[in-house]
C-alpha positions as CSV (number, residue, x, y, z in Angstrom):
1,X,-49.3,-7.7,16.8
2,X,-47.4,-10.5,15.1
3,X,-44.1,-9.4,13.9
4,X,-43.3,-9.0,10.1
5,X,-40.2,-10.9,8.1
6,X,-38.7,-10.3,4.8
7,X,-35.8,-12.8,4.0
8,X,-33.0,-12.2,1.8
9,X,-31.3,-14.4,0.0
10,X,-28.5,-14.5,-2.2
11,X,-28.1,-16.9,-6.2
12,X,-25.1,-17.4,-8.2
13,X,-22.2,-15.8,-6.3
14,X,-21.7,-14.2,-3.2
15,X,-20.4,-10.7,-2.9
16,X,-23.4,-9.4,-5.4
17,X,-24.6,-6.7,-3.1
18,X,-27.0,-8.7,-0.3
19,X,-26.1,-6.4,2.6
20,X,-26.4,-3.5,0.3
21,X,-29.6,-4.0,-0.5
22,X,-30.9,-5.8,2.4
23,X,-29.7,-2.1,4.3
24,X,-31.4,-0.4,1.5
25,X,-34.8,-1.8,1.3
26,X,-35.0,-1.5,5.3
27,X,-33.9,2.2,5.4
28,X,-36.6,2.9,2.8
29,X,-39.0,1.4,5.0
30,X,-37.7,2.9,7.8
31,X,-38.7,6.2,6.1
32,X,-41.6,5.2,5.4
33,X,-42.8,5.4,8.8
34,X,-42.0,1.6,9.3
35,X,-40.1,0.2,12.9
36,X,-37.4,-2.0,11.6
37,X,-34.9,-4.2,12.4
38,X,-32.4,-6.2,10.8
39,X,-30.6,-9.7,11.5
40,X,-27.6,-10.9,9.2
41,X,-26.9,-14.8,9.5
42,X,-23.8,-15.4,8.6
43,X,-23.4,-19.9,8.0
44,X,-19.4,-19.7,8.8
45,X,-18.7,-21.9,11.9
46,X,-17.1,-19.3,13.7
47,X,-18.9,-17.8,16.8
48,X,-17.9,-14.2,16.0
49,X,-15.6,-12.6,13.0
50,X,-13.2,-11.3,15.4
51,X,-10.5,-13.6,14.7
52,X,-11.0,-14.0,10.9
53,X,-8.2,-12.4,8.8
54,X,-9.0,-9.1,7.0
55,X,-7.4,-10.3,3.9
56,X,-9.6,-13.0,3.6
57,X,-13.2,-11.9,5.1
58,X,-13.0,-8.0,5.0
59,X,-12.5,-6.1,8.1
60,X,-14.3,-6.9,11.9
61,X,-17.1,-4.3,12.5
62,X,-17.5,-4.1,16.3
63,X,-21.1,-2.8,17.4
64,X,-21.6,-0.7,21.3
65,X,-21.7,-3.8,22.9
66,X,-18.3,-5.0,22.4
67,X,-19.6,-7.9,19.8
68,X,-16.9,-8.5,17.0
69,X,-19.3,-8.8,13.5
70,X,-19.2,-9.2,10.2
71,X,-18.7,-6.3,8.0
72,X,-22.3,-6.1,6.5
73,X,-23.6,-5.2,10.2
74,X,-21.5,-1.7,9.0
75,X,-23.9,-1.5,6.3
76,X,-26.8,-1.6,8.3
77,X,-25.6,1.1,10.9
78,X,-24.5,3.0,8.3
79,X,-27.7,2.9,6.4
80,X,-30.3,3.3,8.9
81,X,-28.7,5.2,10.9
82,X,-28.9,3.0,14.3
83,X,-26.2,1.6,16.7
84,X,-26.5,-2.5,15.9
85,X,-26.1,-5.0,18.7
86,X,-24.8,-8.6,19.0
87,X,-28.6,-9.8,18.8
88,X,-28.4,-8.2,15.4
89,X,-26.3,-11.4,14.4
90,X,-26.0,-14.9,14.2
91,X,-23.7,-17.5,13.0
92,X,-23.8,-21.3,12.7
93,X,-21.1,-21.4,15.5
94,X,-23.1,-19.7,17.7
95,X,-26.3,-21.9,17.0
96,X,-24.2,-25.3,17.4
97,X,-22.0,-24.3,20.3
98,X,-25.4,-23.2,21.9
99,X,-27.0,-26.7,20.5
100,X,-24.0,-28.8,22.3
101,X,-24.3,-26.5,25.3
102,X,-27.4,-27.5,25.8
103,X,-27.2,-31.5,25.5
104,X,-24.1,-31.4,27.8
105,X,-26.3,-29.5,30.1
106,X,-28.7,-32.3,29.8
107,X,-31.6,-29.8,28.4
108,X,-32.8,-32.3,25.9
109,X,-33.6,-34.7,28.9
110,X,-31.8,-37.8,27.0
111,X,-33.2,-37.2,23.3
112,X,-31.2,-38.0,20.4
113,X,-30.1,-34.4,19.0
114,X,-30.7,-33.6,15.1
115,X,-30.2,-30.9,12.5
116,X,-34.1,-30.7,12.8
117,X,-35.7,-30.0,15.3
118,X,-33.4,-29.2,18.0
119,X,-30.8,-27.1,15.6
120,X,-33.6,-25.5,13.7
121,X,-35.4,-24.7,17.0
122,X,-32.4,-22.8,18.4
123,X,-32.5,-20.7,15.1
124,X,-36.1,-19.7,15.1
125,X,-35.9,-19.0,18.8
126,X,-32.8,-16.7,17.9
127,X,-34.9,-15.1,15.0
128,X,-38.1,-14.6,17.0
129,X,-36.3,-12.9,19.7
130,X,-35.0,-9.9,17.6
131,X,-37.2,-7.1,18.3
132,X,-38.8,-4.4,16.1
133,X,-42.3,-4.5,13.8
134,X,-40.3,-5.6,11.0
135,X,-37.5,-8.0,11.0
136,X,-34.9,-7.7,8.2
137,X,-33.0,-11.0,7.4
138,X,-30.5,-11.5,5.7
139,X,-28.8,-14.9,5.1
140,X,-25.1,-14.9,4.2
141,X,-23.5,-17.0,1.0
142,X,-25.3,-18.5,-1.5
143,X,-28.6,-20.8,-2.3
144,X,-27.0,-24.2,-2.7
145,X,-24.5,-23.9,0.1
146,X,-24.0,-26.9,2.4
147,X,-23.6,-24.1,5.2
148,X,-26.5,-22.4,4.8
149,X,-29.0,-25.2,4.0
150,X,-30.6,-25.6,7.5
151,X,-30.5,-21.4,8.0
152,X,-32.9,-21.6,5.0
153,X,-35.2,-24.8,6.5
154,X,-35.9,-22.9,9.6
155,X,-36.6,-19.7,7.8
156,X,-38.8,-22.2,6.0
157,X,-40.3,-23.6,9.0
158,X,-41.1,-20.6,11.0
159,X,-43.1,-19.0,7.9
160,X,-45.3,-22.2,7.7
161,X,-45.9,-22.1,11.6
162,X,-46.5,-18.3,11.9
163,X,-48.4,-18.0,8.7
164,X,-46.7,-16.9,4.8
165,X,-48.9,-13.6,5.3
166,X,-46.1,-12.7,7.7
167,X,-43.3,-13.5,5.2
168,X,-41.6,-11.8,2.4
169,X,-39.1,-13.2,0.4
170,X,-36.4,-11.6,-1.7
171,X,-34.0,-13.4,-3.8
172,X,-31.0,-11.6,-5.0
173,X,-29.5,-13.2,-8.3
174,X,-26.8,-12.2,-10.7
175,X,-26.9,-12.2,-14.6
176,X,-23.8,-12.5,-16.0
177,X,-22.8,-10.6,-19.6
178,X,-21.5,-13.0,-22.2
179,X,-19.2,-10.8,-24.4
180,X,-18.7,-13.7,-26.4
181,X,-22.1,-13.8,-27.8
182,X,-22.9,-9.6,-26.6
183,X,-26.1,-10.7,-24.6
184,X,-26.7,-11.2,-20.9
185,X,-27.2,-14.7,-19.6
186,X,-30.0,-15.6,-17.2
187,X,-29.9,-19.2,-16.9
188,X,-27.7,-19.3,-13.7
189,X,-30.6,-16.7,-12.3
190,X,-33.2,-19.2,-13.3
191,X,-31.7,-22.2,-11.9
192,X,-30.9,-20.4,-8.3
193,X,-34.4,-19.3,-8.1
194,X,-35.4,-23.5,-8.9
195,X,-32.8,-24.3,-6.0
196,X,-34.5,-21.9,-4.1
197,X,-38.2,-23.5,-4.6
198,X,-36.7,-26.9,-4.3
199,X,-36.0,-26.0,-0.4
200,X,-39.4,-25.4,0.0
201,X,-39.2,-21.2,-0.6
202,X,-41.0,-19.5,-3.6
203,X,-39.6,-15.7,-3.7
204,X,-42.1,-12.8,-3.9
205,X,-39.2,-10.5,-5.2
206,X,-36.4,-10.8,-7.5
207,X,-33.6,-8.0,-7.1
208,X,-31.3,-8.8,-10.1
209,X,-27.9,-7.5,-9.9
210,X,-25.8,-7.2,-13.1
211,X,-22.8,-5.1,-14.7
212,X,-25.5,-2.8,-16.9
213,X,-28.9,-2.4,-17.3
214,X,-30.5,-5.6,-18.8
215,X,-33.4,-6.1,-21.3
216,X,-37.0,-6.1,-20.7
217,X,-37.1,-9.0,-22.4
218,X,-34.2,-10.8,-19.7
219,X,-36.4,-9.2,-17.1
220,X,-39.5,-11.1,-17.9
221,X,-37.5,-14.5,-19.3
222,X,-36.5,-14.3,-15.2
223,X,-40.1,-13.8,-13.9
224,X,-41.7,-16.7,-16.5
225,X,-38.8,-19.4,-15.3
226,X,-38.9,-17.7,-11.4
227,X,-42.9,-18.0,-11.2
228,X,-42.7,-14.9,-10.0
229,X,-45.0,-11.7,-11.7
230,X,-43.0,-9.2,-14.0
231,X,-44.2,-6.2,-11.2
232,X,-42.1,-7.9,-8.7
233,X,-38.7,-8.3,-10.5
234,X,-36.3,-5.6,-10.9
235,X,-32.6,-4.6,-12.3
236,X,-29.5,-3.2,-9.9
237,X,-26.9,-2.7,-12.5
238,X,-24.1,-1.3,-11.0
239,X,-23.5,2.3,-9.6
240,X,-20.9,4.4,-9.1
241,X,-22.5,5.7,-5.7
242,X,-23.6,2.9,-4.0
243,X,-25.7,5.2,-1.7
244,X,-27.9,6.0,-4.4
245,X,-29.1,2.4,-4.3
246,X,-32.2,3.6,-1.6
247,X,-33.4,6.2,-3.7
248,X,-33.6,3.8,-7.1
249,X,-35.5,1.4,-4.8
250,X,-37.8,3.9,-3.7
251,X,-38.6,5.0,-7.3
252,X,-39.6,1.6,-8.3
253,X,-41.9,1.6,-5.7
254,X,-40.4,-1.7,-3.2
255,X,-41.5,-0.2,-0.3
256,X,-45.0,-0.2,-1.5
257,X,-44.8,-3.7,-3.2
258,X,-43.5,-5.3,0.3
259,X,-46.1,-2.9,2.5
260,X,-48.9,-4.6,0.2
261,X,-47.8,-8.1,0.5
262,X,-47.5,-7.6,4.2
263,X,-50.5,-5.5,5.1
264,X,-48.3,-2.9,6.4
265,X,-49.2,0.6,6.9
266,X,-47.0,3.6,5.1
267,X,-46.5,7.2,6.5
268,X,-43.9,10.0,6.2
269,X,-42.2,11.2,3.3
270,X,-38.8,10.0,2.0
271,X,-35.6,11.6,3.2
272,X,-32.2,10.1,2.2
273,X,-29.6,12.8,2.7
274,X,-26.5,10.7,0.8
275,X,-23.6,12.3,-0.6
276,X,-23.5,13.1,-4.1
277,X,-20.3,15.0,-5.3
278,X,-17.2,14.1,-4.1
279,X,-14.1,16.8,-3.4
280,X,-11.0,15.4,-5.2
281,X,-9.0,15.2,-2.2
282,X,-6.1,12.6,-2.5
283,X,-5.7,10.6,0.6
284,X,-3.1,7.9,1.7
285,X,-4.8,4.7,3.8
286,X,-1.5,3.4,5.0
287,X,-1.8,-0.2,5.4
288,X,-1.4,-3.8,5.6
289,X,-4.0,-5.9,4.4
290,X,-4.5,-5.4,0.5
291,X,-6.2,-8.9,0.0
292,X,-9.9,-7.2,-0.6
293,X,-11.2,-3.6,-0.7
294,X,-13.4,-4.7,2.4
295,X,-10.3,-4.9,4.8
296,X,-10.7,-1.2,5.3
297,X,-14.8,-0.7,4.9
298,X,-15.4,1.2,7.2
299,X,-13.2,3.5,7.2
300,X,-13.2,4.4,3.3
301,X,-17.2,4.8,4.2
302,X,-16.0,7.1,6.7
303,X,-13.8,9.7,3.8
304,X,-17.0,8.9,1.1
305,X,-19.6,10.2,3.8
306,X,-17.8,13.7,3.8
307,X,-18.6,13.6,0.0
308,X,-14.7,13.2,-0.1
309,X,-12.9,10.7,-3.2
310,X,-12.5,7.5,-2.5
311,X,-8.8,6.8,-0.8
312,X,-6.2,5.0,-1.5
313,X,-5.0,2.0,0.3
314,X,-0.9,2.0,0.2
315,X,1.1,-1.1,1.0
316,X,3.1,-0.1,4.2
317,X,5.4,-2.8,3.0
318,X,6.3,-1.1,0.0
319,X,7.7,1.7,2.1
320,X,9.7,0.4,4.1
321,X,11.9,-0.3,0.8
322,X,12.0,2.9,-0.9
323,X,14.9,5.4,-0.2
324,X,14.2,8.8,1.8
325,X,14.0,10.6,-1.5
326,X,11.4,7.9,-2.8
327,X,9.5,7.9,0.5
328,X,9.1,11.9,0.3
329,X,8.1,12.1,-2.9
330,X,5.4,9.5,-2.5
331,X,3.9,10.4,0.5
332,X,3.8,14.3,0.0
333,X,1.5,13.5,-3.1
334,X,-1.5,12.9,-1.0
335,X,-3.0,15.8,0.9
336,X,-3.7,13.7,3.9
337,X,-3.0,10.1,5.3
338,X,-4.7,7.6,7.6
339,X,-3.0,5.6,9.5
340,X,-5.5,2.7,10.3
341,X,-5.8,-0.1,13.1
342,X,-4.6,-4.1,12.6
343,X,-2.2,-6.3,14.5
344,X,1.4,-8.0,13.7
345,X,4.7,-7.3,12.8
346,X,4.6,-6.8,9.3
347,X,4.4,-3.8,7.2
348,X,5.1,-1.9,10.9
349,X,8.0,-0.1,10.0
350,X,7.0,1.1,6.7
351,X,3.7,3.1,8.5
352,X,6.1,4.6,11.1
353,X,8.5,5.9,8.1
354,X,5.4,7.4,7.1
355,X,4.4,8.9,10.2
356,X,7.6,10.8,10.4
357,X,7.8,12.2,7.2
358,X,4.4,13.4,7.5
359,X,5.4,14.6,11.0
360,X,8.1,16.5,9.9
361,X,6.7,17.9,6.9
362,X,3.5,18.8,7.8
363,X,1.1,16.2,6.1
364,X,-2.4,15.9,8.1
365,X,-2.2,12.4,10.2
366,X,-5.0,10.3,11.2
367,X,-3.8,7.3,13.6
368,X,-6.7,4.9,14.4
369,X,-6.0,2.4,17.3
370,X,-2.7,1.0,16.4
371,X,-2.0,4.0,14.0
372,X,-1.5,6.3,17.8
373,X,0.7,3.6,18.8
374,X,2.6,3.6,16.2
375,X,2.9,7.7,16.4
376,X,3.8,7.3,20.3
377,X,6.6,4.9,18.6
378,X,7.8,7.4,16.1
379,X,7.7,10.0,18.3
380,X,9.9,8.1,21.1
381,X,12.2,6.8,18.5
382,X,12.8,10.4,16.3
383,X,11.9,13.5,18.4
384,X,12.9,11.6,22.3
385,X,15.8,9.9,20.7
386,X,15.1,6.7,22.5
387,X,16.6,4.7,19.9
388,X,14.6,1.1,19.4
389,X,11.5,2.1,21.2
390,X,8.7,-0.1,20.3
391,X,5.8,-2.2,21.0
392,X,6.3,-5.6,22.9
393,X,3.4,-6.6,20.4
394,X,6.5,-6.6,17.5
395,X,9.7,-6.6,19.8
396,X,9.0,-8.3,23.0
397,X,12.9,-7.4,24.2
398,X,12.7,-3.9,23.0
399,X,14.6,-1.5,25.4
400,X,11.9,1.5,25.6
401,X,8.2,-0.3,25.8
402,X,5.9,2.0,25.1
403,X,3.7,0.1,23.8
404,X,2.5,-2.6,26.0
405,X,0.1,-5.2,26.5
406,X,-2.8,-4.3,28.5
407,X,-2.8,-5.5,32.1
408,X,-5.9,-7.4,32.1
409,X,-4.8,-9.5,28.8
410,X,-1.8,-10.3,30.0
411,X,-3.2,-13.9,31.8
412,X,-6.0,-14.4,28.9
413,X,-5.3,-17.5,26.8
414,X,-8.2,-17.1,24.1
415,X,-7.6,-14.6,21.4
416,X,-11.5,-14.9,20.3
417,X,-13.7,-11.8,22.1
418,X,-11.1,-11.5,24.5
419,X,-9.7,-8.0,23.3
420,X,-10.7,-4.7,25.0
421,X,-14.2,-4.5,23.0
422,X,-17.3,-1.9,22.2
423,X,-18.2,1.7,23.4
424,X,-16.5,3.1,26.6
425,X,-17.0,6.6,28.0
426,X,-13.5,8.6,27.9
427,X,-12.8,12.5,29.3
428,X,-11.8,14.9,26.7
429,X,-9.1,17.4,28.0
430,X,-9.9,21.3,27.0
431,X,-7.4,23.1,25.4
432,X,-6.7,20.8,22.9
433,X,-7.6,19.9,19.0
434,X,-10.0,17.2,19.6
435,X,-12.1,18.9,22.2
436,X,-13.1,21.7,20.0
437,X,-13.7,18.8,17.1
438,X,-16.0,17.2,19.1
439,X,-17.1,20.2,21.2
440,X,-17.7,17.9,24.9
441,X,-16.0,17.0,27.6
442,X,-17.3,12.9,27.7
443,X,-17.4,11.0,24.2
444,X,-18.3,7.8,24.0
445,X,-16.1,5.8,21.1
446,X,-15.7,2.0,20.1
447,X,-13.0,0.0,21.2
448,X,-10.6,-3.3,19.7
449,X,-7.0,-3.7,21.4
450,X,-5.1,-5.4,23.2
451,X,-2.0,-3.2,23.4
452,X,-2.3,0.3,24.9
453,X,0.0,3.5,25.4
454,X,2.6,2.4,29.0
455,X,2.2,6.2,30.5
456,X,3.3,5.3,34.1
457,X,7.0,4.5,32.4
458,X,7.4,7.0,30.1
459,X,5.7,9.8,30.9
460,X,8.8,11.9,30.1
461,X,7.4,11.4,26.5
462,X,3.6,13.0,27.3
463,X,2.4,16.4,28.4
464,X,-1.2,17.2,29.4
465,X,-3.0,20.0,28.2
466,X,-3.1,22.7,31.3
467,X,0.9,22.4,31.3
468,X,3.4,24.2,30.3
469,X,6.9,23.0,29.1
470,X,9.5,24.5,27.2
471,X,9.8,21.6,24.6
472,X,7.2,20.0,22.6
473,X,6.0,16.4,23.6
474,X,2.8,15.0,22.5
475,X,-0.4,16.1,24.0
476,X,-2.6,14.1,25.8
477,X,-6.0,15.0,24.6
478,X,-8.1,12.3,26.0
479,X,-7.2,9.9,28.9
480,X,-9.6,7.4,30.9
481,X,-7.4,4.3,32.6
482,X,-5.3,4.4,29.0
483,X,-4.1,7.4,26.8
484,X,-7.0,7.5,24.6
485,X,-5.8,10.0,22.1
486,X,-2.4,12.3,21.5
487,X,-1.6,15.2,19.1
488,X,0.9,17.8,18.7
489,X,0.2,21.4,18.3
490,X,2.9,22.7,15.9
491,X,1.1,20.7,13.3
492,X,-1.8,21.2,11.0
493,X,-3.7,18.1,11.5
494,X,-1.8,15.1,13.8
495,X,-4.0,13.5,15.8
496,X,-3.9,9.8,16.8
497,X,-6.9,7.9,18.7
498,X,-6.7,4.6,20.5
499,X,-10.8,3.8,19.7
500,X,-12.0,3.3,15.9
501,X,-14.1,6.3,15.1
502,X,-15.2,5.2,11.3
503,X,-17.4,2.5,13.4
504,X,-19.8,5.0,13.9
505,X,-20.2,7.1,11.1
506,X,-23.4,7.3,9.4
507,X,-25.4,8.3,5.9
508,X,-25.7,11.9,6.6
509,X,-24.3,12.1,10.0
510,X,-20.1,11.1,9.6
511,X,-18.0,11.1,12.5
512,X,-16.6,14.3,13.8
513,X,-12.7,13.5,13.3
514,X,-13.4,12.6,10.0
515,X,-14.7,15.9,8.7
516,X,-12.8,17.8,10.7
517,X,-9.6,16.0,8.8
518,X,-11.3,17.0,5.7
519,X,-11.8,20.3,6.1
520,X,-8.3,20.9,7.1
521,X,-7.0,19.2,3.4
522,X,-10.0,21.5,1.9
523,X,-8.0,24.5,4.0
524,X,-4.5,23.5,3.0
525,X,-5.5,22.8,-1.1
């Protein structure tokens, strides 16, 4: 049976809601009795996000197989609820290193290499071997980009060689409101769809995104200049739960619209268990990139899935200049803080200040990755009284490393997928807070470090969970080769995990750490 392909574009401006909707439509499907699968090419020249800065490109989601991707792969496992894999995306530095691989190797047996066919080739061959009845595809940035331009000639090229029938195309555009003149404008719509045709792609679908609800009349100005039919050009205006976007598309019907166009056939009923009230718990994201509200995607998905408010995202800089009095104040506002992963020096001290008020005072404390090193810090520094303990990541002459760099990185010269990456199986100790939260003796959790917890030196710092000392130390409540997580047990909630546990939360099914963090602020309100 010939596999089916509906390809997403993007008109206008990026950032209008692709992934979103690319997620959506295929989880509708996926209801719908349908075996999908999804793709996202991004056109950026790197081989992998992993060493792109948050502040610019939104944070790194990093799938079970160690691959470091961009952040709308999250959507996808969020969405339809299934663990994504390195096949699940491409980039153009990927497809060129791959390309220049390959004539070095002398695989094009002494033919002159070009965009088309030997680029475009490498793409379709990428594309044809993601598995599943249904490929979703979605191509990053916009129509009109240089960058994207030959992504968008091999889509082009494999739906004239395996037949339109097996195609769908869905353009997402943007209409802008004019509050000049009080009326929505669709002329940048029109002229992306134009660009679009001009390739050599006509769009069965247009999904139009926009602030509000526009006209019926904008609607069919869009289909007349698109040459698309009225039935198959909708509105997104914005929402205030963006997990209510699968249920609006499956009360227009898209699922039924695409199954038509592609001869597919529909069973099952619709089930889309989102959250729909939100408990007006305040919570503290300590951190250090503030450059977009993507930095931390995840893990804001992760508090929204427990039908918790949105969090707040703090500047750990900004900390580290207010007074003790300030400090207090501020951070025993918020019921809860996170303490999330990211690398360098700055903002450091500000998060640890934070970890020890909250330590002290009782505040529930999440610490994700480098937020349990930076509570194996404070700890060292405040309750052991080694006085300048830190990380040789920030202070490579520090006098009490307990923080160190990995072993195995120590002789690695790349930074790019070179960091401990992807799911690994880790021993949960009984007796402890996190074994009855996740209620096993063997998770399995995702991994991106470099730095890890250095136990053989200061183990004076550490107890395990079956002994018995006379002072409190932090408990070891997972341990494979590294410390994998700590808490203390005087303490209502002040856990800290090596791994990233918001990777794998889901729609309907969030990660156990999470709620159990919630439903200690719930108990504590």
């Amino acid at each position: 049976m010939t596999k089916k392909y509906i390809v997403v574009t993007g008109g206008v401006l990026s950032g209008i809601g692709k992934g979103i909707i690319s997620a959506s439509v295929a989880r509708v499907l996926k209801e719908s009795g349908i075996q999908i699968n999804a793709l996202k090419i991004d056109p950026y020249l790197n081989v992998d996000a992993g060493t792109m800065n948050p502040n610019q490109h939104g944070e790194v989601f990093v799938t079970e197989d160690g691959y470091e991707a961009d952040l709308d792969l999250g959507h996808y496992e969020r969405f339809l609820g299934t663990n994504m894999k390195r096949t699940n995306n491409m980039t153009a530095g990927q497809v060129y290193k791959t390309v220049i691989d390959k004539e070095r190797e002398g695989r094009y047996l002494g033919g002159t290499v070009q965009m088309v066919p030997h680029v475009t080739a490498e793409i379709k061959e990428r594309i044809l071997s993601v598995e599943g009845q249904v490929i979703m595809i979605e191509i990053g940035g916009t129509v009109g980009d240089i960058e994207g331009e030959i992504f968008l000639e091999a889509v082009r090229e494999l739906a004239f060689e395996l037949g339109r029938e097996h195609f769908f195309f869905i353009h997402v555009t943007y209409v802008p409101y004019l509050k000049a003149t009080n009326e929505f404008k669709t002329k940048p719509s029109q002229q992306s769809v134009q660009l679009l045709r001009k390739i050599g792609i006509h769009p069965d679908m247009i999904a139009i995104r926009s602030e509000s609800s526009i006209t019926n009349t904008d609607l069919k100005k869009v289909a007349l200049f698109g040459g698309v039919p009225q039935e198959m050009v909708f509105n997104l205006p914005d929402m205030s739960n963006v997990y209510e976007v699968p249920y609006k598309l499956y009360t227009l019907g898209i699922h039924e619209k695409i199954a038509k166009a592609l001869n597919l056939s529909l069973t099952g009923e619709f089930h889309w268990d989102y959250p729909r009230s939100f408990n007006p718990l305040k919570i503290g994201i300590v951190g250090k990139y503030l450059g977009t509200d993507d930095a931390y995607k995840s893990l804001i998905e992760s508090i929204l899935l427990c039908s918790t408010e949105r969090p707040e995202v703090l500047d750990a800089q900004n900390l580290e200049e207010m007074t003790d009095e300030e400090l207090g104040y501020f951070i025993s506002s918020y019921d809860g803080i996170i303490i999330p992963g990211g690398f360098g020096k700055r903002g450091i001290e500000g998060k640890i200040r934070a970890i020890k008020y909250a330590r002290e005072h009782k505040i529930p404390t999440l610490g994700l990755c480098l937020g349990m090193q930076l509570m194996v810090i404070e700890y060292a520094r405040h309750v052991a009284g080694l006085e300048g303990a830190n990380s040789t990541e920030f202070d490579p002459d520090t006098p009490y490393p307990v923080i160190d760099l990995m072993e195995a990185q120590k002789e690695i010269l790349h930074l790019g997928g070179t960091m401990r990456l992807g799911a690994q199986k880790t021993p949960v100790f009984k007796n402890t807070r996190l074994y009855e939260i996740y209620g096993q003796e063997v998770i399995s959790e995702r991994h991106r470090h470099r730095y890890e917890v250095n136990y053989e030196m200061f183990k004076q710092l550490f107890t395990l969970p079956e002994e018995k000392t006379a002072e409190e130390k932090l408990v070891i409540s997972a341990k494979a080769d590294f410390v994998e997580a700590v808490e203390l047990g005087n303490h209502p909630f002040f856990i800290g995990v090596q791994y990233h546990p918001e990777l794998k939360s889901k729609v309907g099914n969030p990660h156990p750490l999470f709620k159990a963090f919630i439903d200690t602020l719930k108990k504590m309100r």
